[in-house]
C-alpha positions as CSV (number, residue, x, y, z in Angstrom):
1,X,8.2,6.6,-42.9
2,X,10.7,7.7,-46.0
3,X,9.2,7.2,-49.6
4,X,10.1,4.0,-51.5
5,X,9.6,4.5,-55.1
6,X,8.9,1.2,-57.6
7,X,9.4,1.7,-60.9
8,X,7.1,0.0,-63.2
9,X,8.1,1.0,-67.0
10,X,7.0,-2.8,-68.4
11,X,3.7,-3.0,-66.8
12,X,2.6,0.6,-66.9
13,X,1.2,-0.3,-63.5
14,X,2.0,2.3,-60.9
15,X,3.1,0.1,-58.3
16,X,4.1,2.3,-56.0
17,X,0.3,3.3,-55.2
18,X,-0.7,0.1,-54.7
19,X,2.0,-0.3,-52.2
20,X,0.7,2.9,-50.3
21,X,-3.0,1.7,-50.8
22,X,-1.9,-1.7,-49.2
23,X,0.0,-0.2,-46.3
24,X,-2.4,2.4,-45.3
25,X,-5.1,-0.7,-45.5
26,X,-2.7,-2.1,-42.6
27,X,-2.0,0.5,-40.9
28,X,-5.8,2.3,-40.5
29,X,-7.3,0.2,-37.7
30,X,-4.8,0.1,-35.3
31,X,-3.7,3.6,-36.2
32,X,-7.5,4.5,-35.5
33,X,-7.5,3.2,-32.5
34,X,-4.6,4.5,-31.0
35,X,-5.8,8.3,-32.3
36,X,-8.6,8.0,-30.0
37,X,-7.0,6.3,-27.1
38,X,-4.6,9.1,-27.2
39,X,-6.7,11.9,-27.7
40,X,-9.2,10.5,-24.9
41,X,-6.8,10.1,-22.4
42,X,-4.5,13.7,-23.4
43,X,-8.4,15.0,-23.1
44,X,-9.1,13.9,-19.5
45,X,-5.6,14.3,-18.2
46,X,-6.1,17.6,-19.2
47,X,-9.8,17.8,-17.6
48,X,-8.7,16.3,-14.0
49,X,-5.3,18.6,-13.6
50,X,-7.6,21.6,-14.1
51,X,-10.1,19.9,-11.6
52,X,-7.4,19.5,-9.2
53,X,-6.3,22.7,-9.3
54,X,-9.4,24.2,-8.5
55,X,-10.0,21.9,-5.7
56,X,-6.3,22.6,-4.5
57,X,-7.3,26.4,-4.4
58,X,-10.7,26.0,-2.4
59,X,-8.7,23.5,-0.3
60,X,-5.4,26.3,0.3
61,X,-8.3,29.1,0.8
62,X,-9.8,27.1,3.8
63,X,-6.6,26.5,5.1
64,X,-6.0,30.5,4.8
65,X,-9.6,30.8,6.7
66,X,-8.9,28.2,9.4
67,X,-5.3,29.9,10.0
68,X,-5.9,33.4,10.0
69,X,-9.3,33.5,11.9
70,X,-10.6,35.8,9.5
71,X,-13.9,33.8,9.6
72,X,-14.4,34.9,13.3
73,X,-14.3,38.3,11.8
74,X,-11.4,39.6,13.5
75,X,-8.4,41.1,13.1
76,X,-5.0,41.6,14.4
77,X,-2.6,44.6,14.5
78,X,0.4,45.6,16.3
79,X,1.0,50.0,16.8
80,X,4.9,49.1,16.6
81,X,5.7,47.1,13.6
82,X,9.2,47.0,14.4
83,X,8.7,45.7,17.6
84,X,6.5,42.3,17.3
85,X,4.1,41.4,14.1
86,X,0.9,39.3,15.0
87,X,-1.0,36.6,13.7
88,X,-4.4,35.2,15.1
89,X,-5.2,31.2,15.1
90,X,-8.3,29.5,16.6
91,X,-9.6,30.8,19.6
92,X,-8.7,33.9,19.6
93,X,-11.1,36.6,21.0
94,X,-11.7,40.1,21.0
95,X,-8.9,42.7,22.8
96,X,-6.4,45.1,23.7
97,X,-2.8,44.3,25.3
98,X,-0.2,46.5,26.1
99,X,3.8,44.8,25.2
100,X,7.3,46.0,26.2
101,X,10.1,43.8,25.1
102,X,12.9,44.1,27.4
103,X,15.6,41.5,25.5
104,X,14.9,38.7,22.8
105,X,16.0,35.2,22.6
106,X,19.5,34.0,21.6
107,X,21.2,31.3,20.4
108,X,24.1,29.6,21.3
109,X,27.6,30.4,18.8
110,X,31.1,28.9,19.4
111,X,34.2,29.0,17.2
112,X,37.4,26.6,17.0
113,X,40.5,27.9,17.5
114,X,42.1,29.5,13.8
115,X,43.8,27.7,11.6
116,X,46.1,29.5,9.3
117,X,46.5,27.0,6.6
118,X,42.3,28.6,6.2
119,X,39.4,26.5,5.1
120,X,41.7,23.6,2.9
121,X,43.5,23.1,6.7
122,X,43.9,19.1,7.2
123,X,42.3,18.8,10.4
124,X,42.9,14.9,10.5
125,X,46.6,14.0,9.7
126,X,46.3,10.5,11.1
127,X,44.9,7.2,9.1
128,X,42.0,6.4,11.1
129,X,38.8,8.3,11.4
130,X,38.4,10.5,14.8
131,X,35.3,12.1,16.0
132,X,33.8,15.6,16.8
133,X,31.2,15.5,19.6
134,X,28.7,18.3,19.5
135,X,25.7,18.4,22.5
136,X,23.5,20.8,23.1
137,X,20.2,20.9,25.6
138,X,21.3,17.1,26.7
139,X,22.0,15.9,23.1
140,X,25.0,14.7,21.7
141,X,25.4,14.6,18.1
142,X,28.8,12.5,16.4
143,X,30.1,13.7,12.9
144,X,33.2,11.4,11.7
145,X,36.2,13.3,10.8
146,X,37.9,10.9,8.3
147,X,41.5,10.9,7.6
148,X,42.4,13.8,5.5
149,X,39.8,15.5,6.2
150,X,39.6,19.6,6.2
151,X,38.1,22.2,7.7
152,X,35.8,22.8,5.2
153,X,35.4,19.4,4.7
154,X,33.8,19.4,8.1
155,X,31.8,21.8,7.7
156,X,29.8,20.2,5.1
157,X,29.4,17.0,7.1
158,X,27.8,19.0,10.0
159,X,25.5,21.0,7.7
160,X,24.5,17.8,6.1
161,X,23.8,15.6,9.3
162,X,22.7,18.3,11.7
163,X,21.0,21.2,9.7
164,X,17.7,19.2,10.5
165,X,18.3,19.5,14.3
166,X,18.8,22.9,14.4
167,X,22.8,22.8,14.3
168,X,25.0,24.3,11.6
169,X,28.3,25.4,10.5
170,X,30.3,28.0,8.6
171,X,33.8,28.8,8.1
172,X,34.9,32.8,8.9
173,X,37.8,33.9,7.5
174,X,40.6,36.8,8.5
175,X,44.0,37.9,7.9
176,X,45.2,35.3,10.5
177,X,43.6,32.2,9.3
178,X,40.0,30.4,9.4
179,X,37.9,29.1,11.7
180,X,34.6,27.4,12.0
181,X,31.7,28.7,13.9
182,X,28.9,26.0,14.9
183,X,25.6,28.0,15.6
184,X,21.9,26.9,16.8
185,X,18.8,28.0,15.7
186,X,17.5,26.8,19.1
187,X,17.3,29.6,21.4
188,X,17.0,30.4,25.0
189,X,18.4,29.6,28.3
190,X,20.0,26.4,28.5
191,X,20.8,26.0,24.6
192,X,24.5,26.3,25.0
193,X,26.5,24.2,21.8
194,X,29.6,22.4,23.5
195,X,31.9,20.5,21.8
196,X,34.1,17.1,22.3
197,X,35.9,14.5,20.7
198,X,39.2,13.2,20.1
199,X,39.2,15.0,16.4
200,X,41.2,18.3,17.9
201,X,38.8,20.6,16.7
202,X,37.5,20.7,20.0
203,X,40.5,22.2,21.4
204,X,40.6,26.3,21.9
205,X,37.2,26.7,21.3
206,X,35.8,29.8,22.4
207,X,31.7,31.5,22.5
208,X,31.3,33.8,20.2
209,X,29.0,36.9,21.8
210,X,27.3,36.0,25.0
211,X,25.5,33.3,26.0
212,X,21.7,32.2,25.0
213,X,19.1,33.8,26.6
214,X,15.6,34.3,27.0
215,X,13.4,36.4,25.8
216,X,12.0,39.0,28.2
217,X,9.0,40.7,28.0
218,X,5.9,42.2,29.8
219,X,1.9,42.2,29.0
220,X,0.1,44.2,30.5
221,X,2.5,45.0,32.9
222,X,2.7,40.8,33.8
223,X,6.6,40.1,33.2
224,X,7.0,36.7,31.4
225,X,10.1,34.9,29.8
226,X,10.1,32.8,26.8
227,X,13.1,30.6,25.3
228,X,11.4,31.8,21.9
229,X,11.1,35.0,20.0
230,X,7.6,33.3,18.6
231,X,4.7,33.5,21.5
232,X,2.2,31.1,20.9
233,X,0.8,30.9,23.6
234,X,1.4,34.5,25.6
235,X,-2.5,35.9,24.3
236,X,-5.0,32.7,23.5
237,X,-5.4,32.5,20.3
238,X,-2.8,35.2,19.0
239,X,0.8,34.3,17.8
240,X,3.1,37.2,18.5
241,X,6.7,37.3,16.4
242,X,9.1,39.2,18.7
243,X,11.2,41.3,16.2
244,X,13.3,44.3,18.5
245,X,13.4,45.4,21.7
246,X,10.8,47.9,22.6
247,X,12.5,52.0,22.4
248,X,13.1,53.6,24.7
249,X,11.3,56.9,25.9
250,X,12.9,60.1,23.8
251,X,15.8,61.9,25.4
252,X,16.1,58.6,27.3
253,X,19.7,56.6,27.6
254,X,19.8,54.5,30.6
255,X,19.1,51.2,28.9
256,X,17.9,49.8,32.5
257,X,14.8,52.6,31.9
258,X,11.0,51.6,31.6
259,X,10.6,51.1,27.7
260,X,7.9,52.4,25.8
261,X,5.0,50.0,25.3
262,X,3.1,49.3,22.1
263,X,-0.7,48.1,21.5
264,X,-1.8,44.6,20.4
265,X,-5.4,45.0,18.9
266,X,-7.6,42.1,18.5
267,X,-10.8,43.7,16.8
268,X,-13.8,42.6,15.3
269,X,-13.7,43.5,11.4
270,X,-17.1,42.8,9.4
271,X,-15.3,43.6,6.3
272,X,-12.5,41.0,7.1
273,X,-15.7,38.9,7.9
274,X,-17.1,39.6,4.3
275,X,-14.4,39.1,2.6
276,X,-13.6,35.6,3.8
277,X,-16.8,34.5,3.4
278,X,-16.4,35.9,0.1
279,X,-13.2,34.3,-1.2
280,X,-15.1,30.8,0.2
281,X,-17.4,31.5,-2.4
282,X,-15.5,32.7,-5.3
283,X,-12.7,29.7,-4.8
284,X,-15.9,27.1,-4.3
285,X,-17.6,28.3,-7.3
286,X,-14.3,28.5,-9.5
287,X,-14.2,24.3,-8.3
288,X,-18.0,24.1,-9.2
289,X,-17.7,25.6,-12.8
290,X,-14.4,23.5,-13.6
291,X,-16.1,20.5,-12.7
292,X,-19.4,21.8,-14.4
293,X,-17.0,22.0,-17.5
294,X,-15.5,19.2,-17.8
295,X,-17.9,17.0,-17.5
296,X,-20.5,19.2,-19.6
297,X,-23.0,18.0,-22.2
298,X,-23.1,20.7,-25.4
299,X,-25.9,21.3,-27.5
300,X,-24.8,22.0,-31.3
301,X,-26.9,24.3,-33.5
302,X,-28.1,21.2,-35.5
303,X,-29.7,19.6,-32.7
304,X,-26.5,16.8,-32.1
305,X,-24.5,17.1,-28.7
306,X,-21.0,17.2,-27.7
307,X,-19.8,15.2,-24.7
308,X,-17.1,16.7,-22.5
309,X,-13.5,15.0,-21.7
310,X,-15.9,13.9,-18.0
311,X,-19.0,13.5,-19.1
312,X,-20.7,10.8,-17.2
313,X,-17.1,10.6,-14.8
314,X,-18.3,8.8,-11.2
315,X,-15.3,10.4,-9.8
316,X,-16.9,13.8,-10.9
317,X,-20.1,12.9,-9.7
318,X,-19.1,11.1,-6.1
319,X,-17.1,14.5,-5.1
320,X,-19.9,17.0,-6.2
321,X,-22.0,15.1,-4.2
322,X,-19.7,15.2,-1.5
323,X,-19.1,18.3,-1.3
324,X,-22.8,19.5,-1.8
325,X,-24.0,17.3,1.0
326,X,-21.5,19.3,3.4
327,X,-22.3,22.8,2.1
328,X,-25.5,21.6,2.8
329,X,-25.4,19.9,6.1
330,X,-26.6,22.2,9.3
331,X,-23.5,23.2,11.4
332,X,-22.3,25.8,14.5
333,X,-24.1,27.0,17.9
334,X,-25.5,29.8,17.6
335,X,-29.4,31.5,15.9
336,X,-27.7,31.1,12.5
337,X,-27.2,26.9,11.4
338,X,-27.0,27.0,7.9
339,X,-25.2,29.1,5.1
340,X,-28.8,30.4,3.4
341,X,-29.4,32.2,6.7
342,X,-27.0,34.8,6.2
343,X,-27.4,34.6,2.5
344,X,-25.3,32.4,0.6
345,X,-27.6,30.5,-1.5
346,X,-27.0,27.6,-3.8
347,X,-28.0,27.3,-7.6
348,X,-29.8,23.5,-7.5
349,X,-28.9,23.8,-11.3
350,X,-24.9,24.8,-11.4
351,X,-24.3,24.0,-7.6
352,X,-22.7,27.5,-7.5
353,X,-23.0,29.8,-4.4
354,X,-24.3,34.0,-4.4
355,X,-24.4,36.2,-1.8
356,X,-28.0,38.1,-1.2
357,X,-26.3,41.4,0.0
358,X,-29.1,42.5,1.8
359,X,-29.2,39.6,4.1
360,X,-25.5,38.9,4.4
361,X,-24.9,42.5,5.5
362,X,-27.7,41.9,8.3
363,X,-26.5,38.9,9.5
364,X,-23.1,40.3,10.0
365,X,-24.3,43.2,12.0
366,X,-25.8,41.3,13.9
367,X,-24.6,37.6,14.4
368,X,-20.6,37.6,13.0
369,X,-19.9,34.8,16.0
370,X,-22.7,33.1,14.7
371,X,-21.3,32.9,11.2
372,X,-17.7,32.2,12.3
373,X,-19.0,29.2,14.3
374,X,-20.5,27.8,11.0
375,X,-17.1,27.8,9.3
376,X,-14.6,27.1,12.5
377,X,-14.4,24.2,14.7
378,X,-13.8,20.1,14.8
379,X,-17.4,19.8,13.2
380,X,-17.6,23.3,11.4
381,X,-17.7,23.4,7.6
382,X,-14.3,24.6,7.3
383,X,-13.2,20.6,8.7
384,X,-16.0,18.9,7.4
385,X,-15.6,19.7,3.6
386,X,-11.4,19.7,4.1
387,X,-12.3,16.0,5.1
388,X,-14.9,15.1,2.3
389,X,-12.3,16.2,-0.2
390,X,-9.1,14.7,1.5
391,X,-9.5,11.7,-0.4
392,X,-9.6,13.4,-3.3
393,X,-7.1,16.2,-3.4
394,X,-4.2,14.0,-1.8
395,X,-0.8,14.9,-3.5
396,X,0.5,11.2,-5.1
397,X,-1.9,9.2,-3.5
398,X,-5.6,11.1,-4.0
399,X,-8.0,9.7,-6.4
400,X,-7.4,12.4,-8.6
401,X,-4.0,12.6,-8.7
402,X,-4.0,8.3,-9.0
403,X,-6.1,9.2,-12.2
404,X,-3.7,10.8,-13.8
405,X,-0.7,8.8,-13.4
406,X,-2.7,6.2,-14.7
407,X,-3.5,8.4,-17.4
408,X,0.2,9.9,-18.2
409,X,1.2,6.2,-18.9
410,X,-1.4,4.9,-20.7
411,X,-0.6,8.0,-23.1
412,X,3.5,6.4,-22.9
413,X,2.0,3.3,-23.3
414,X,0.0,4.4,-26.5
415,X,2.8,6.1,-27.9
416,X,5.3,3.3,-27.8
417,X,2.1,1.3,-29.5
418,X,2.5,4.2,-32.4
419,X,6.1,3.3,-32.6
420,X,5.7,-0.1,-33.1
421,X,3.0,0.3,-35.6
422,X,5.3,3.1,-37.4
423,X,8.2,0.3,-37.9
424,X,5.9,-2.4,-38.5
425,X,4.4,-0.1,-41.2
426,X,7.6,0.6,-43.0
427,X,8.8,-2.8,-42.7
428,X,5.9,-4.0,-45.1
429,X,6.4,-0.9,-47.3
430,X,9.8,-2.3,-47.9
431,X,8.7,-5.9,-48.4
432,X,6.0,-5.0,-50.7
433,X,8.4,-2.8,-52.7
434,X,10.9,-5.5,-52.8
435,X,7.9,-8.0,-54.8
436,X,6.9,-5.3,-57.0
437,X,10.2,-4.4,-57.8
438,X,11.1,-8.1,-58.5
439,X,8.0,-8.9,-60.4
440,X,8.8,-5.8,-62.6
441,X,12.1,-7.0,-63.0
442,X,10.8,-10.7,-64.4
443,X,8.1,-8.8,-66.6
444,X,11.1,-6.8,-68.0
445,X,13.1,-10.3,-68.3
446,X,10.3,-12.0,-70.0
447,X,9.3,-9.2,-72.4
448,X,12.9,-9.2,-73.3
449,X,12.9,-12.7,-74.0
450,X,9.9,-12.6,-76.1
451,X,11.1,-9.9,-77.9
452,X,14.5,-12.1,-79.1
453,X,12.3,-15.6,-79.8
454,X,9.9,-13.0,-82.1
455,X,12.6,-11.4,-83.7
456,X,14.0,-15.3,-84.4
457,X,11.2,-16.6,-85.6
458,X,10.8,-13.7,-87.9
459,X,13.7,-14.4,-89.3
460,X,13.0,-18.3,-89.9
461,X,9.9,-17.0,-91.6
462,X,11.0,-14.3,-93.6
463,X,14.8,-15.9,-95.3
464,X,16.9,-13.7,-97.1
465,X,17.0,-14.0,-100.4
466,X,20.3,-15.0,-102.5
């Protein structure tokens, strides 16, 4: 709000500070007020989103353990990288498997006939629409070809309506013209793209490469076919990406030859064991000491305490204690029932977890099923505490993240409050200046009129003398 300046040379009263004293008078509760509205609410907003992302990182490393089977203490690797890469999921056991890859999945490819005029070609010359019919594996898919339309044109209405069923479409270009190519991202036998229609791109169309086919391969010497290049069900437990075709033997050419094999290894791994168990506990504790934080209460030097932005928060409270009560909660099948059995301990005061060395290294010598069937399963720890904290850590709809929307606009909402109060503030600025300046201006009129009666009746008094 811009200075407004009132002169006052009659009065001698400086009018311009009683016009500041008045407005700040005005403006000081509600301005208050909406300080610590703001700075409450900026405060917390602040608190829950680094709550939330501690939560989200506890949550994303349980989802890492659940995935990857690290818990189970084992690991996966492949003795021809080029050949396959592995993953392991639930279930998966101990082992050793021999795989050749004889051919990998394919995926269906066709191209229209080429069109000199290249990608701008008006396939469409009529005035009514006509339509392109694709189908593959028994489903037929219509894209409108509207009058005018070009090639490129069409192309973008197939990647738009069909990318989501596995279906898309590019345009190749050569000395001799254009053409479109429609390819599938489903593979296998029996994925074949065809094409129909009364739009006359259907005409001259030709397969590009050979037909779709399935992957071949052997384990263990079993031969097996698959209409993916992803195995997810070849070896329990164990997801196998098929990458290449297995080599074959050196000096070898006949391509119909035995192929060399390479090793799938499912091992047990106590230092993959450890150090799952390990980011569990950094990620939970890194949740526990934002929450700790942010809803602290500090002791000052002088004996007077500082509250936090959460201090006293039931939100805080309810999901500590839900989380708590299923870190504490017996679980699994085997000797070992409880996370203090193979040392990870809680602090009653912080809530934090540490791991006694000494008996964690024991247990996993000794009982690494026993901890993995703690963490894994429909009731292990791993599901349990993903659904104590669901509520919580939902993207949009969560508690937390309902908090802060909630929080975001009352912080719009206070600052179109400060915007009202600003031009409601300089609105009386200028009224009160406008009276002051008008009262100065009727002092200045009256002392001028005083001034000419006196100096008349000085004159009546005091004639001039002949």
């Amino acid at each position: 709000m811009g200075d407004i300046s009132v002169s006052g040379p009659v009065t001698n009263i400086d009018t311009q500070a009683i016009v500041t004293a008045l407005v700040n008078a005005e403006q000081a509760p509600k301005q208050s007020q909406i300080n610590k509205q703001t700075q409450t609410s900026t405060a917390q907003l602040s608190s829950i989103g680094k709550i939330q992302a501690a939560l989200d990182a506890f949550r994303g490393a349980m989802d890492n353990m659940a995935k990857d089977a690290s818990i189970g203490g084992l690991t996966a690797t492949t003795s021809d990288a080029t050949v396959s890469s592995v993953t392991l999921g639930a279930g998966a056991s101990a082992g050793s498997y021999q795989l050749v890859v004889n051919q990998l999945a394919t995926a269906s490819k066709i191209a229209t006939q080429t069109y000199a005029g290249g990608a701008k070609t008006v396939v469409n010359k009529g005035t009514t629409a006509t339509s392109l019919t694709i189908s593959q594996s028994g489903q037929n898919y219509a894209v409108s070809v509207p009058p005018g339309a070009t090639l490129q044109q069409v192309r973008d209405s197939i990647n738009a309506q069909l990318s989501s069923s596995g279906l898309s479409a590019n345009i190749l270009t050569d000395s001799t013209g254009s053409r479109m190519v429609l390819t599938s991202t489903n593979t296998g036998v029996g994925t074949d793209i065809t094409v129909g229609g009364n739009s006359g791109l259907e005409a001259g169309t030709s397969v590009v490469g050979s037909a779709p086919q399935n992957a071949k391969y052997t384990i263990d010497g079993t031969a097996q076919e698959s209409k993916s290049n992803t195995l997810t069900d070849a070896i329990s437990g164990v997801s196998i990406k098929l990458t290449a075709v297995s080599p074959l033997p050196t000096g070898v050419t006949d391509p119909t030859a035995q192929r060399v094999a390479s090793t799938i290894t499912v091992a047990r791994s106590n230092d993959t064991l450890k150090s799952s168990v390990k980011g569990f506990v950094d990620t939970y504790n890194a949740l526990m000491t934002a929450i700790n934080t942010e809803t602290a209460v500090t002791t000052n030097a002088d004996g007077s305490t500082t509250s936090s932005a959460l201090t006293g928060d039931a939100t805080m409270r309810t999901l500590q204690s839900a989380i708590r009560t299923e870190l504490n909660a017996m679980g699994g099948t085997g000797a070992l029932k409880s996370l203090a059995q193979f040392g990870v301990n809680t602090d009653q005061k912080t809530g934090k977890l540490s791991i006694d060395d000494k008996i964690f290294n024991a247990a996993v010598l000794t009982n690494p099923t026993d901890i993995g069937g703690i963490f894994n399963g429909d009731k292990g720890l791993l599901a349990r505490m993903k659904t104590a904290t669901d509520s919580y850590a939902l993207s949009g709809t969560g508690i937390l993240a309902t908090r802060s929307t909630t929080l975001s606009s009352n912080i719009k909402d206070l600052q179109t409050q400060q915007d009202t109060l600003t031009a409601r503030m300089a609105a009386l600025k200028k009224t009160l200046t406008d009276k002051y300046t008008t009262m100065n201006n009727l002092v200045a009129q009256l002392t001028s009129q005083r001034s000419s009666v006196m100096t008349t009746l000085n004159a009546l008094n005091n004639p001039k003398t002949s």
